[in-house]
C-alpha positions in Angstrom: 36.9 174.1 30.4 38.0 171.7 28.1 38.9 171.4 24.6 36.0 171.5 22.1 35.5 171.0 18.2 35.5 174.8 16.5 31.7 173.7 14.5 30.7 172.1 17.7 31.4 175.2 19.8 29.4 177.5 17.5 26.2 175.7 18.0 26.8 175.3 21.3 27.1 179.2 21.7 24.1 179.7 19.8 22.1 177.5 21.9 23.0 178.3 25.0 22.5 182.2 23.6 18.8 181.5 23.1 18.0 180.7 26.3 20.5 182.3 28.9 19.8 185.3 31.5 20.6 188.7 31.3 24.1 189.4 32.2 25.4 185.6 31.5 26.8 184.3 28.3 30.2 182.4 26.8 33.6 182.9 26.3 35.5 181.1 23.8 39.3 181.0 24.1 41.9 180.1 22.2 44.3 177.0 23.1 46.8 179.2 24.6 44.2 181.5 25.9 45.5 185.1 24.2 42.8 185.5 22.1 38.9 185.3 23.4 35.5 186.2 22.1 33.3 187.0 24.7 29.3 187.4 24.2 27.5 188.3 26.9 23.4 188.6 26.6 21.8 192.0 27.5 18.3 190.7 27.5 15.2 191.1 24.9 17.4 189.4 22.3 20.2 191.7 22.7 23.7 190.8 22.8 27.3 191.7 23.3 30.3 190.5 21.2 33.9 191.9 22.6 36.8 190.8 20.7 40.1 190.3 22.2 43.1 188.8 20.0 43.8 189.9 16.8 41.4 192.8 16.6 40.2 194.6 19.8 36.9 195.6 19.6 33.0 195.3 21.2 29.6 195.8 19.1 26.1 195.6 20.3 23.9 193.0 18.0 20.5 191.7 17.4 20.4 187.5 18.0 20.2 187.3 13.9 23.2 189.7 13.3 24.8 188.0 16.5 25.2 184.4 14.0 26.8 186.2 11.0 29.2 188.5 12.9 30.1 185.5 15.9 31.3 183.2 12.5 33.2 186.0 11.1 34.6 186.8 14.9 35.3 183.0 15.1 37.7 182.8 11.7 39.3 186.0 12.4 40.4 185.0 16.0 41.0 181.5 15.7 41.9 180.8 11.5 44.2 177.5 12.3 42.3 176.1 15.3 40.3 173.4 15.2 39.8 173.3 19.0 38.8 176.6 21.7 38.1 176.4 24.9 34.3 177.2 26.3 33.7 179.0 29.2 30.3 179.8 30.7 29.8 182.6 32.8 27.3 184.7 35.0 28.6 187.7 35.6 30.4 190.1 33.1 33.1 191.1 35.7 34.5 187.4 35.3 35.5 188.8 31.7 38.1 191.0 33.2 40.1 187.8 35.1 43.4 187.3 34.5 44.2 183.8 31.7 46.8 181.4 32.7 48.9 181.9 29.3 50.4 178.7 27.8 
C-alpha cells in the first residue's frame, strides 16, 4: 500500500479492471486515508464505483462509462494530490474495514 503517482494509478486501475474476477477490484485512498474510491467488478463488464470523501455516493457502470466517471471521481476526491494509496482486494466486505487515519 504505498504511495503512487495520481496518472499512474488511473491506468493501473483500468488495467487491472479489465481483467479481474467477479467480486475483486481497487480502492484508491487518499494520503490520510478519509477519502476513498472503491470499484469493485460485478462481472460481464460490469462495475461498481462507491464514493466516500467529499461526496458519498455508489453507481452501477458499464467498463466505457466506468473511465469517464472514475477520472471525474478521481479530481473530485483527491483535487491537490498528486499521490493515493492503491489497495487491491478480493472480497467487497474488506471495503467496510476500519482506516488508520493520519
Amino acid at each position: 500500500m504505498a504511495l503512487i503517482n495520481l496518472d499512474a494509478v488511473f491506468q493501473e486501475c483500468l488495467r487491472y479492471m479489465r481483467t479481474c474476477p467477479a467480486n475483486s477490484g481497487v480502492e484508491l485512498m487518499s494520503y490520510k486515508r478519509n477519502r476513498t474510491i472503491a470499484v469493485t467488478s460485478l462481472g460481464n463488464d460490469t462495475f461498481i464505483l462507491l464514493e466516500t470523501g467529499y461526496i458519498e455516493g455508489e453507481s452501477e457502470l458499464a467498463f466505457n462509462e466506468l473511465q469517464k466517471e472514475l477520472k471525474k471521481a478521481m479530481k473530485r476526491e483527491f483535487p491537490r494530490s498528486r499521490k493515493v494509496r492503491l489497495v487491491k482486494f478480493d472480497d467487497p466486505a474488506q471495503l467496510t474495514r476500519l482506516h488508520q487515519k493520519i
